[in-house]
Residue, then its C-alpha position, 0 to 999 in steps of 0.5 A: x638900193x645901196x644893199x641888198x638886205x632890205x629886199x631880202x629881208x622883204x622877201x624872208x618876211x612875205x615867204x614865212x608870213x604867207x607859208x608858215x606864221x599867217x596860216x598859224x596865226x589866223x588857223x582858229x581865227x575867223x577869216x578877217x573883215x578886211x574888205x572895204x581896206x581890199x577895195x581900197x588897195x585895188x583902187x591904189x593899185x589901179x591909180x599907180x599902175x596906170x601912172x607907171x605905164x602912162x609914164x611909160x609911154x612917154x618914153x616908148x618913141x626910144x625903145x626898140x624891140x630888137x634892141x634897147x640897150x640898159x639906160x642909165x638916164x635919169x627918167x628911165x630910173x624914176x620910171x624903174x625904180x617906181x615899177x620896183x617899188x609897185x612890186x613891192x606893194x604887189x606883195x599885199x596881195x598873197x597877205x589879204x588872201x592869209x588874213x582872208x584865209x583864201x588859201x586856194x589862192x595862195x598857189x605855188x604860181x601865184x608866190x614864185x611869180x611875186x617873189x621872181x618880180x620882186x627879185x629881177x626889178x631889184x636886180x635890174x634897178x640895181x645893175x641893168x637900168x632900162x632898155x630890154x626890160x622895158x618891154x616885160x614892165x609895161x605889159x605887166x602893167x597894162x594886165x594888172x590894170x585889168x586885173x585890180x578892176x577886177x579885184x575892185x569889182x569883185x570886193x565892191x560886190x561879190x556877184x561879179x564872181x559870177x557876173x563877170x564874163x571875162x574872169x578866165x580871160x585876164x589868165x589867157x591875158x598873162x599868157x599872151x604877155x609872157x608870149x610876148x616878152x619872150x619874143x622881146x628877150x629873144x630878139x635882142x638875143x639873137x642880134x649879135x650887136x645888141x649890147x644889153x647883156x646876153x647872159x641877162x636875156x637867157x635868165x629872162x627867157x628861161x623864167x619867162x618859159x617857166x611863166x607861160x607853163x606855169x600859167x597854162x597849166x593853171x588855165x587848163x586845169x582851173x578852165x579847160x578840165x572843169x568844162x570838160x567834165x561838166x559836159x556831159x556823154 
């Protein structure tokens, strides 16, 4: 954490590897059989996130929506600094789909929101330990926990691509969670005595803005249009 060129140098590499390198490597190959290493990925993914948010809750008594100031406390560090790292991980994601050649998963959505979480949990572990920020981990958490038992389910067996009910609900479960973290970056915000950094908050929730139209606009086009035009007049 003491430069910042490790993570950039993360983030170089999983921007050209799934934009540019992946795509040209596995371009006359066939798609790699990686499935049974995807299961298991997911089950990780499960274990940890749950172990960060029940981490989490443990220190949830403290935290107050309308104001939690940065915590530099030993905890609240190993707590971040596991939630940075997790996102780290999170980045395996976009390179099982290259090697998978699932390339209509690989959407501008899906990389921006890989590399911004990457990018503010380095910033925040860095600088602004804790407090306001608490409130965008743990919903984030609790999603992904939904989200990779989906993942399981689907790389256990893929019937429940269609068997599973609630595939388009874990999108309206994103949006719900960006709604709900720009409520809690708008508090601190507009309580004049709240010390956690104003200027912070403004980058937060103008991301967060990006994030809910970003997401909404994945939801309508990949849920709402394809059901409107299979209904027929």
């Amino acid at each position: 954490m003491q430069s910042p060129l490790p993570i950039v140098a993360i983030l170089v590499f999983y921007i050209s590897f799934v934009l540019k390198v992946g795509p040209v490597l596995m371009k006359n190959r066939a798609p790699m059989k990686v499935d049974r290493i995807v299961m298991g990925y997911n089950v990780l993914q499960i274990f940890l996130n749950v172990a960060i948010f029940v981490l989490g809750l443990r220190i949830f008594p403290k935290m107050n929506i309308m104001c939690s100031p940065v915590d530099n406390t030993s905890n609240m560090l190993y707590l971040q600094y596991a939630y940075f790292l997790l996102k780290i991980l999170d980045l395996a994601d976009t390179i099982f789909f290259v090697l998978r050649k699932k390339s209509n998963q690989v959407t501008f959505l899906h990389i921006y929101h890989h590399f911004l979480m990457v990018s503010f949990t380095w910033v925040t572990t860095k600088f602004y330990v804790g407090g306001q920020v608490y409130f965008l981990g743990m919903p984030n958490l609790l999603v992904h926990i939904v989200m990779y038992f989906y993942y399981f389910l689907t790389s256990w067996d893929p019937v429940y691509k269609k068997s599973v009910w609630w595939k388009k609900h874990l999108t309206q479960m994103q949006i719900v969670q960006h709604c709900f973290i720009f409520v809690a970056f708008l508090m601190p915000l507009l309580n004049p005595s709240c010390t956690y950094p104003k200027f912070l908050l403004g980058v937060y929730l103008t991301q967060t803005i990006v994030m809910i139209v970003l997401f909404s606009d994945f939801y309508v086009k990949t849920y709402v249009k394809k059901n409107t035009k299979s209904i027929p007049f």
